[in-house]
N, C-alpha and C positions, 0 to 999 in steps of 0.2 A: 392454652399456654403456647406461646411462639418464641421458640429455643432460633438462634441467629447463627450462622456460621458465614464470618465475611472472608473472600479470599482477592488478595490483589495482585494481580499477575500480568507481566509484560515480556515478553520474549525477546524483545531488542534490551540494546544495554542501555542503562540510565544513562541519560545521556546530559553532560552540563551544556551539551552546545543549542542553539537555539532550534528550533522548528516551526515548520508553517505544517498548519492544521490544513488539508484539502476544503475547499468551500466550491459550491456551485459558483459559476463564472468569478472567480478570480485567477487569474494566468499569473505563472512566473513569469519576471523578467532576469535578465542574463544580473542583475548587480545581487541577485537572490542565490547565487552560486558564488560561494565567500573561500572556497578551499583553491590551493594551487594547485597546476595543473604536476602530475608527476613528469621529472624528468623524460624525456623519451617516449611522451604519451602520445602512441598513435589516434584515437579516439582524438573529435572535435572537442568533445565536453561525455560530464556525467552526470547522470543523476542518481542522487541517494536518496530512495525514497522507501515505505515499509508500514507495515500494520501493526500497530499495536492494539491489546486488548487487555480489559479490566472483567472481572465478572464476582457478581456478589449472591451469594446463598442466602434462602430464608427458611426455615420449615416448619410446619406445624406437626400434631399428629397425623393427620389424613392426605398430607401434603408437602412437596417439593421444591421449590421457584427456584430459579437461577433467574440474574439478570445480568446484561452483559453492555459492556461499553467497548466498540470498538470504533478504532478512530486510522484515520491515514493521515503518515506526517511526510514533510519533505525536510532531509539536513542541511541547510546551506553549509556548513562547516566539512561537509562531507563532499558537495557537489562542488563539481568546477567544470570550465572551457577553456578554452583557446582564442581571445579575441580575435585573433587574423584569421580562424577558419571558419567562424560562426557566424549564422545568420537566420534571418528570423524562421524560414524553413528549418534549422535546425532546432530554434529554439520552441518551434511546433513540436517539434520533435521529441524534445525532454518532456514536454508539458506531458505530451500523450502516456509519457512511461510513467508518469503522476498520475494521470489517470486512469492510468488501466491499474497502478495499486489501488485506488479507490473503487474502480470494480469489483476487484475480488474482497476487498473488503466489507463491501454488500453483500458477496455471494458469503462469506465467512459468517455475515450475522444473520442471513437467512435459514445458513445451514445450521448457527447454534441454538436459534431461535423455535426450529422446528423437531431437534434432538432431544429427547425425552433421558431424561438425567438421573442418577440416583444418589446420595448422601455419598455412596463408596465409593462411584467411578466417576465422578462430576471432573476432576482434575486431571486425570488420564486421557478422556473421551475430549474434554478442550483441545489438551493442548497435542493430542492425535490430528484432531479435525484440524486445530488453527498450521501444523507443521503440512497435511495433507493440500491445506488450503496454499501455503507458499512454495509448494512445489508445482503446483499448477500457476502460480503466479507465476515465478520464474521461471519456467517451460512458455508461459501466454509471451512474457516481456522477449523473450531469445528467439519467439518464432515470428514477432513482429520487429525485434532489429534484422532478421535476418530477411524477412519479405520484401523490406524497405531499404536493404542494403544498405543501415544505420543511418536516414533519411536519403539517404545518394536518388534510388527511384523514386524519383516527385508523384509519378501517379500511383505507382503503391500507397504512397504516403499520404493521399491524398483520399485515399480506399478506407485505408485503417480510422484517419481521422472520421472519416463519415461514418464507419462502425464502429468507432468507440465513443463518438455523440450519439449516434443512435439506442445503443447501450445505456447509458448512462441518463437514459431522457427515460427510459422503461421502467 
């Protein structure tokens, strides 16, 4: 007998505005950044980018599954620049804060994929791990704008890109 329990779950807000899915070599370009820039905004450009995740239950008697879809999106509705301040080093620049959400992204489905789950705590232990998972994102993204000086140090920046292809190739 195989009793179903589906659960659909995204931690960002639904969102009507558009998104790009992360894909192996496909780069942003700057017309991918559709939001305006705030009044007063010190920052060249930004980028809105974030993980979302899906995960469906199944169970039998002797048995447990979880399956899990996570994905990394970027908002163009959300992202924006400064054309007079931008350039293609900056726009390396956004790219990588795109990429490094699609790292942890991996490390997110590795780490749910390896977490042994139970009928009671499957929705707690998620969405612990996946909130666990964004604080180290967002600590990884602030400790590489600040290494790079928000692209300013071209050899920083140049450091990070090679460890975050390297990464990403593993």
């Amino acid at each position: 007998m195989l009793l179903g329990l589906w659960a659909l779950i995204s931690f960002l807000p639904i969102q009507d505005d558009i998104v790009i899915a992360w894909r192996a070599g496909e780069r942003l370009s700057w017309s991918d950044f559709k939001a305006k820039p705030p009044k007063g905004a010190r920052a060249a450009a930004t980028t809105a980018s974030g993980i979302t995740y899906r995960f469906s239950t199944s169970s039998t008697i002797n048995k447990f599954e979880v399956d899990f879809k996570i994905e990394t999106h970027f908002y163009p509705n959300k992202s924006w620049y400064q054309p007079d301040l931008c350039d293609d080093v900056i726009l390396s620049h956004e790219q990588l804060h795109f990429d490094i959400s699609e790292l942890f992204a991996r490390k997110l489905r590795k780490k749910l994929n390896t977490t042994v789950f139970t009928h009671s705590n499957v929705k707690a232990r998620v969405k612990a791990i996946y909130r666990k998972n964004n604080q180290a994102l967002n600590d990884f993204q602030n400790q590489y704008d600040n290494e790079t000086n928000f692209s300013r140090d071209r050899e920083a920046q140049q450091r990070w890109q090679k460890k975050i292809t390297t990464l990403l190739q593993e």
